[in-house]
C-alpha positions as CSV (number, residue, x, y, z in Angstrom):
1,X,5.6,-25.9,11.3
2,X,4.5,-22.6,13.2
3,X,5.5,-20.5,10.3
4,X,3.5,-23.2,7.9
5,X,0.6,-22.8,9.9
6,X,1.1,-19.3,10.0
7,X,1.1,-19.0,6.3
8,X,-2.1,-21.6,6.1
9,X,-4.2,-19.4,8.5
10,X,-3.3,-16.1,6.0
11,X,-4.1,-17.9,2.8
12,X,-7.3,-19.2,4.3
13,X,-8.1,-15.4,5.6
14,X,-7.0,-14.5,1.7
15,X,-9.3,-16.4,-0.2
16,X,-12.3,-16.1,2.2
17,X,-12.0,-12.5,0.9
18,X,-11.5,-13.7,-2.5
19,X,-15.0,-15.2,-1.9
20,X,-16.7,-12.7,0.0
21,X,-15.4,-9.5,-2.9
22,X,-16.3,-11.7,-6.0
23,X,-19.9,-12.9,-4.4
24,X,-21.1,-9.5,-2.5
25,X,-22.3,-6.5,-4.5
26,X,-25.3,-4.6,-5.6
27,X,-26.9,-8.1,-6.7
28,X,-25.5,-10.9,-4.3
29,X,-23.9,-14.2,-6.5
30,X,-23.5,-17.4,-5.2
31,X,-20.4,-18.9,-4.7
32,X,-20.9,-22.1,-6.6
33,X,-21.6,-19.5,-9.6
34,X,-18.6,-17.2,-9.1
35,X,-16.7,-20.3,-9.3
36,X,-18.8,-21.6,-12.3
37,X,-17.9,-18.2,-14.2
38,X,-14.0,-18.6,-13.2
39,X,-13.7,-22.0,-14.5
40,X,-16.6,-22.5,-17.3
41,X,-17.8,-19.0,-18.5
42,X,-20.9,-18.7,-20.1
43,X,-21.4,-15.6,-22.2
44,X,-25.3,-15.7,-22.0
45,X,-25.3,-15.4,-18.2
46,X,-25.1,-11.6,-16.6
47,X,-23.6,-13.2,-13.6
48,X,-20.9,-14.3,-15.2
49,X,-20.5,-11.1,-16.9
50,X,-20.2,-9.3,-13.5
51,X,-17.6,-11.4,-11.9
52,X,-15.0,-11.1,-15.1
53,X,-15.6,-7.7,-16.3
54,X,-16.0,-6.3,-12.7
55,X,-15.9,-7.8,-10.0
56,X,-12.3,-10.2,-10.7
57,X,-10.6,-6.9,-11.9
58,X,-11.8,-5.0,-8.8
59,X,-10.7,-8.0,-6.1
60,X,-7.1,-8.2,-8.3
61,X,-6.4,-4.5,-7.9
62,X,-7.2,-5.0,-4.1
63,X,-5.4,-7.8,-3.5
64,X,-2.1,-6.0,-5.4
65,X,-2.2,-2.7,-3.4
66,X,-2.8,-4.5,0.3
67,X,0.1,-6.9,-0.5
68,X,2.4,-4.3,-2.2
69,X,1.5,-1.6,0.9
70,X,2.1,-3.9,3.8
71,X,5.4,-5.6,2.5
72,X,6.4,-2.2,2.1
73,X,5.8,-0.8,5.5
74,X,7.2,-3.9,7.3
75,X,10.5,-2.9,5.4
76,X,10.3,0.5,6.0
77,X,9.2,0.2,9.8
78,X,12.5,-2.1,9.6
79,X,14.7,0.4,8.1
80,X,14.2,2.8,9.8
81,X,13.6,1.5,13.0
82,X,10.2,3.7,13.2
83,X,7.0,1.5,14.1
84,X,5.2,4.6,12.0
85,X,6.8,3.9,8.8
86,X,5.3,3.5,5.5
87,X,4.5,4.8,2.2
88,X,1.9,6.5,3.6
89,X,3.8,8.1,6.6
90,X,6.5,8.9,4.8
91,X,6.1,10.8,1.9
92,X,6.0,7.8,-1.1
93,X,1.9,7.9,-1.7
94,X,1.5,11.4,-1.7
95,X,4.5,11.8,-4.4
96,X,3.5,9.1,-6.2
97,X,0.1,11.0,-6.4
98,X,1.6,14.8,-7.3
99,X,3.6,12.7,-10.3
100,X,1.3,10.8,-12.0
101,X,-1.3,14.1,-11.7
102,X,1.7,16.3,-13.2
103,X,2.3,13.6,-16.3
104,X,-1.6,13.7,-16.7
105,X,-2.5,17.5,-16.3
106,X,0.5,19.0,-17.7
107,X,1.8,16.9,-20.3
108,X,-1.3,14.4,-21.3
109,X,1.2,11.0,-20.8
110,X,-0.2,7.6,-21.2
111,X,0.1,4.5,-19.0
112,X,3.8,3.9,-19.5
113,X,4.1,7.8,-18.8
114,X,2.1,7.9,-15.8
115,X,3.8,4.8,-14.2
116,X,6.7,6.2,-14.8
117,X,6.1,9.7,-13.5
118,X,4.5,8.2,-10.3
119,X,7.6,6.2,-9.6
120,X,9.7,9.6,-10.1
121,X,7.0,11.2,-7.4
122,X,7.5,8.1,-4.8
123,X,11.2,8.7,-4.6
124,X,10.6,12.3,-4.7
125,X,8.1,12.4,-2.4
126,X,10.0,9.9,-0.1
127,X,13.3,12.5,-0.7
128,X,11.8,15.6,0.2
129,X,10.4,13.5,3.8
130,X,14.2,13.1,4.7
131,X,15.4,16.9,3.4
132,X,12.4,18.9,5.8
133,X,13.5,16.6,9.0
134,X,17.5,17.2,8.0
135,X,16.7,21.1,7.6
136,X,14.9,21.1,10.4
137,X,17.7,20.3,12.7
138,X,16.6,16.9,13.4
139,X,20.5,15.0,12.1
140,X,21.3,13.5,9.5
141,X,19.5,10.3,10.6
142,X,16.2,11.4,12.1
143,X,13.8,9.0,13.3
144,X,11.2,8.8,15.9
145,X,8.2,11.1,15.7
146,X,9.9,13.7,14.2
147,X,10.3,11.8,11.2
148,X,6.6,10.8,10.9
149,X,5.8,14.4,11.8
150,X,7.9,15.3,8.8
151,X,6.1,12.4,6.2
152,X,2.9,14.2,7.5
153,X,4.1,17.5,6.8
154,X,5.4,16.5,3.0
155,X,2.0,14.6,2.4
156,X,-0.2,17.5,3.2
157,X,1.9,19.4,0.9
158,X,1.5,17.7,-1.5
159,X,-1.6,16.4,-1.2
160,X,-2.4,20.3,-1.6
161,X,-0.4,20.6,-4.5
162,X,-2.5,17.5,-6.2
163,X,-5.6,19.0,-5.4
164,X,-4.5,22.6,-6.9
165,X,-3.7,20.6,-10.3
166,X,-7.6,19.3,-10.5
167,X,-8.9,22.6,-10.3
168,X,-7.0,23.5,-13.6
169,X,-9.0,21.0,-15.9
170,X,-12.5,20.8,-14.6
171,X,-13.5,19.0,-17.9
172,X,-10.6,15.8,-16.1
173,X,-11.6,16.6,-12.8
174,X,-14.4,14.2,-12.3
175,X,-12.4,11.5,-13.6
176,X,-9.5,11.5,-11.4
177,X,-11.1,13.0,-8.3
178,X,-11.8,9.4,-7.2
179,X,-8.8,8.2,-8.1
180,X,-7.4,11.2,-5.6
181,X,-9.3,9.6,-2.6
182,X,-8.2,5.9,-3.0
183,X,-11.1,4.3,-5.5
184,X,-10.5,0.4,-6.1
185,X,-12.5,-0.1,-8.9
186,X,-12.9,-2.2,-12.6
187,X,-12.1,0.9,-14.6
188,X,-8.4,0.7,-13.9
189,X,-8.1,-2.8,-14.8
190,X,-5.9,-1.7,-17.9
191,X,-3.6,0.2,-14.9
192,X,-2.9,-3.2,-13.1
193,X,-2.1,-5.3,-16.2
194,X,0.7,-2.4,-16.7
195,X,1.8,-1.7,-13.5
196,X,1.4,-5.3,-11.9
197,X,5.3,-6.3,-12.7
198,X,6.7,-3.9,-11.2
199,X,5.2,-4.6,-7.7
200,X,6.0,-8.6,-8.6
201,X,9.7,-7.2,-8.6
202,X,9.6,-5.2,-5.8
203,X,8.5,-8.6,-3.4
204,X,11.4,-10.6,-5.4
205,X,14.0,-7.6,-4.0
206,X,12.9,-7.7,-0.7
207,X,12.9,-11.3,-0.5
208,X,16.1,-11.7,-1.5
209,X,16.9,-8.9,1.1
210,X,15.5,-10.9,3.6
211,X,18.3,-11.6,5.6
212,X,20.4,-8.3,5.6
213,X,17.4,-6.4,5.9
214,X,16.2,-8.3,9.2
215,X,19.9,-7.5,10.6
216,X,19.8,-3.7,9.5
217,X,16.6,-3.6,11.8
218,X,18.4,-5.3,14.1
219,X,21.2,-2.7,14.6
220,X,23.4,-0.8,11.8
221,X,26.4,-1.3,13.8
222,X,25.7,-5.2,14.6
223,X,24.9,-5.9,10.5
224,X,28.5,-3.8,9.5
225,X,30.1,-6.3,12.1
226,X,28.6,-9.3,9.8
227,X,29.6,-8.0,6.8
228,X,26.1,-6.2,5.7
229,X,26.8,-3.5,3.1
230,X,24.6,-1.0,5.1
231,X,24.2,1.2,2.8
232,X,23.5,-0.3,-0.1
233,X,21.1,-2.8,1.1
234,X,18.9,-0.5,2.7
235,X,18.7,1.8,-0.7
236,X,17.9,-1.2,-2.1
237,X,15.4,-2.1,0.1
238,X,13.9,1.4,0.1
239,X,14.0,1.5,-3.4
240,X,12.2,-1.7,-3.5
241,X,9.3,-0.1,-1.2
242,X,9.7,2.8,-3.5
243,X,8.8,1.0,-6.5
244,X,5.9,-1.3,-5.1
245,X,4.1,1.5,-3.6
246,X,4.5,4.0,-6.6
247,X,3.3,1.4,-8.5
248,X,-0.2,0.8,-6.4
249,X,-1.0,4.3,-6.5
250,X,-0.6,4.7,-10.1
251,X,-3.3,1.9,-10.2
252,X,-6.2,2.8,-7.7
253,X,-4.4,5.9,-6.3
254,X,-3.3,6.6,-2.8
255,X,-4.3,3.7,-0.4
256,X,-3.6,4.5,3.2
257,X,-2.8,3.0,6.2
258,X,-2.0,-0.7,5.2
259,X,1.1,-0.3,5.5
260,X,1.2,1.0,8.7
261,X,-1.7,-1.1,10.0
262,X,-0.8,-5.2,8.8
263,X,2.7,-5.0,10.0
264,X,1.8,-4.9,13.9
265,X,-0.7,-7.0,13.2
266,X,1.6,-10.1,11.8
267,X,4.9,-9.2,13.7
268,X,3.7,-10.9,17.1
269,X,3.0,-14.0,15.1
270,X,5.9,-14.3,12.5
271,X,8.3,-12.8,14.6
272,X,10.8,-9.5,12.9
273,X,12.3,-12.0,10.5
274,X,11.3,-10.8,7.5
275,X,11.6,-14.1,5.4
276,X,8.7,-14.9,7.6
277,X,7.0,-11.3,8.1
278,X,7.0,-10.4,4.0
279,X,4.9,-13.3,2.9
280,X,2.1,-12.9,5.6
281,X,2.3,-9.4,5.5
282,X,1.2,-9.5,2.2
283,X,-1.3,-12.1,2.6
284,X,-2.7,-10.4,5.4
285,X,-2.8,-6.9,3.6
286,X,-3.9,-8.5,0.3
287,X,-6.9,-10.0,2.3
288,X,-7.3,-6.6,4.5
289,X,-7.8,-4.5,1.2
290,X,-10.7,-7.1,0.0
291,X,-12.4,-7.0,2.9
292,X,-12.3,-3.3,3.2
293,X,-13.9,-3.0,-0.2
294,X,-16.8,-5.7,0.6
295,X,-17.7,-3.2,3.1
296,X,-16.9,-0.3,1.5
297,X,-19.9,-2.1,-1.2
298,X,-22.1,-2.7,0.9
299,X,-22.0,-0.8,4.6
300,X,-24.1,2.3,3.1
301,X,-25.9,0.5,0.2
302,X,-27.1,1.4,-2.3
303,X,-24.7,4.2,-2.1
304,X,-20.5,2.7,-2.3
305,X,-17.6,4.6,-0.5
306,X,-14.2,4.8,-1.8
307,X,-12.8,2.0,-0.2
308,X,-9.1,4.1,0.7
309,X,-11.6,6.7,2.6
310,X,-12.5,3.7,4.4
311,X,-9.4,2.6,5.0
312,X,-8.4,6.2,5.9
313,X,-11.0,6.3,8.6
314,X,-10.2,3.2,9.9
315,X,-6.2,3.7,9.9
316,X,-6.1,7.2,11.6
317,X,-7.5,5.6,14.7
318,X,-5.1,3.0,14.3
319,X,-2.0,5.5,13.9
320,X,-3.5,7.3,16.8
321,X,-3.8,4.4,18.9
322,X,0.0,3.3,18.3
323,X,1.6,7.0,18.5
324,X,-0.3,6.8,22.0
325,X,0.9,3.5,22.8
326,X,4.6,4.1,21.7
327,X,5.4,7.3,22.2
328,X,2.6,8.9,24.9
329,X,1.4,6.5,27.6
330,X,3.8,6.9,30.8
331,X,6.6,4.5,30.6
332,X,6.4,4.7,26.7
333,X,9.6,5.4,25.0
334,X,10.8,8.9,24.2
């Protein structure tokens, strides 16, 4: 029943930013008339034009990156055992990023190209993470800070590398530097309606992972003793992460910090189950990502601010806080 109401409280949150993204913008619409252009369009009315064409596409592409981002860093942080894990932290955006830039830039790919390059980047990006805190002497198993501190380093490179490949085609600049700094927006409504099945089996894999998953986080050695194939689960399950993430950033590029963020947020409630934890955490960063782009729309009117540098704002203080909290303050673990 907790769990139930749990869920009820998240959906409610969910489509109270449903509401608030499809009835705030430049001109505010009623939501009696966002729900009259849903159901019963009319093609004479420009209200109804806005929701469809802009507004609808803009909420769906939220709603897909915040639940995609903060399944994946509750299976990540689970993993790994690191509360700083995510696609952001580790690598998976910023690669993501440098391989749908690379199919673009240097070999003109379409959609189908680009998603694919972008999932190449994700697991690349996500690979290269692991080899710097390996080489670096850290074991072959390195978590803790050093492994965030590791994820930061890779993402700066290439992040660096990402912005180097703009500077090549000034004529293409314009129209992916927004992309670049996290831009939910209409235009790439022909990205999600290629991209979207590919999160939608991502959140089938880790559901069915629930279970060994949860007991992996638990302890390596205490899943082996019930029979959890260690290994191979958690590839699966990173590869699952892997996929969803890639996937979000080939849509509205890279989208910080939900990951990291939503997890601590829904863990206290749901408990570290993640049969529970999965579907609120991607509830709660589906409605998250809406309501950061309502205020992204509207806090510096008339002028709109790309809603990941919002997010980015907003989620370094919250990284901050919690590398304070976990690894800093006296008493906290070392």
């Amino acid at each position: 029943m907790r769990f139930a109401g749990t869920c009820g409280a998240a959906l409610a949150l969910l489509l109270a930013a449903a509401v608030a993204s499809l009835s705030l913008g430049a001109t505010p619409i009623a939501p009696r008339e966002v729900l009259r252009a849903l159901v019963a369009f009319d093609a004479e009315s420009v209200d109804h034009f806005v929701v469809l064409s802009q507004r609808l596409p803009r909420a769906l592409i939220a709603v897909y990156a915040g639940a995609v981002l903060a399944a994946g860093g509750a299976v990540m942080q689970g993993i790994t055992g690191n509360p700083l894990a995510s696609p952001s932290t580790l690598g998976v955006s910023a690669g993501a990023m440098l391989g749908m830039l690379v199919s673009v830039f240097g070999f003109g790919a379409g959609l189908a190209g680009q998603g694919g390059a972008a999932l190449a980047g994700g697991f690349g990006g996500f690979a290269l993470t692991l080899a710097v805190a390996r080489l670096t002497g850290l074991g072959p198993d390195p978590r803790g800070v050093p492994l965030i501190l590791s994820g930061a380093l890779t993402g700066m490179l290439l992040a660096g590398v990402s912005g180097t490949l703009l500077l090549t085609d000034p004529a293409r600049r314009a129209e992916y530097l927004s992309w670049l700094a996290g831009n939910i927006n209409h235009f790439y409504a022909d990205r999600l309606a290629v991209f979207w099945p590919l999160g939608l089996a991502s959140g089938l894999i880790l559901l069915a992972l629930a279970r060994p998953l949860t007991l992996i986080g638990l302890g390596r050695e205490r899943a082996e003793a019930l029979g959890v194939p260690v290994r191979r689960v958690s590839r699966a399950g990173l590869a699952a992460v892997v996929l969803g993430a890639s996937s979000a950033t080939a849509i509205c590029g890279p989208v910080g910090f939900v990951g990291l963020v939503v997890p601590h947020l829904v863990r206290p409630v749901t408990g570290a189950h993640l049969a529970r934890l999965l579907p609120v955490s991607a509830l709660v960063g589906a409605a998250l990502c809406l309501l950061s782009d309502v205020l992204a729309r509207r806090a510096f009117a008339p002028f709109t601010l790309h809603t990941g540098v919002l997010l980015d704002l907003v989620g370094g203080v919250c990284f901050g806080t919690l590398v304070y909290r976990l690894y800093l303050r006296p008493g906290a673990r070392r």
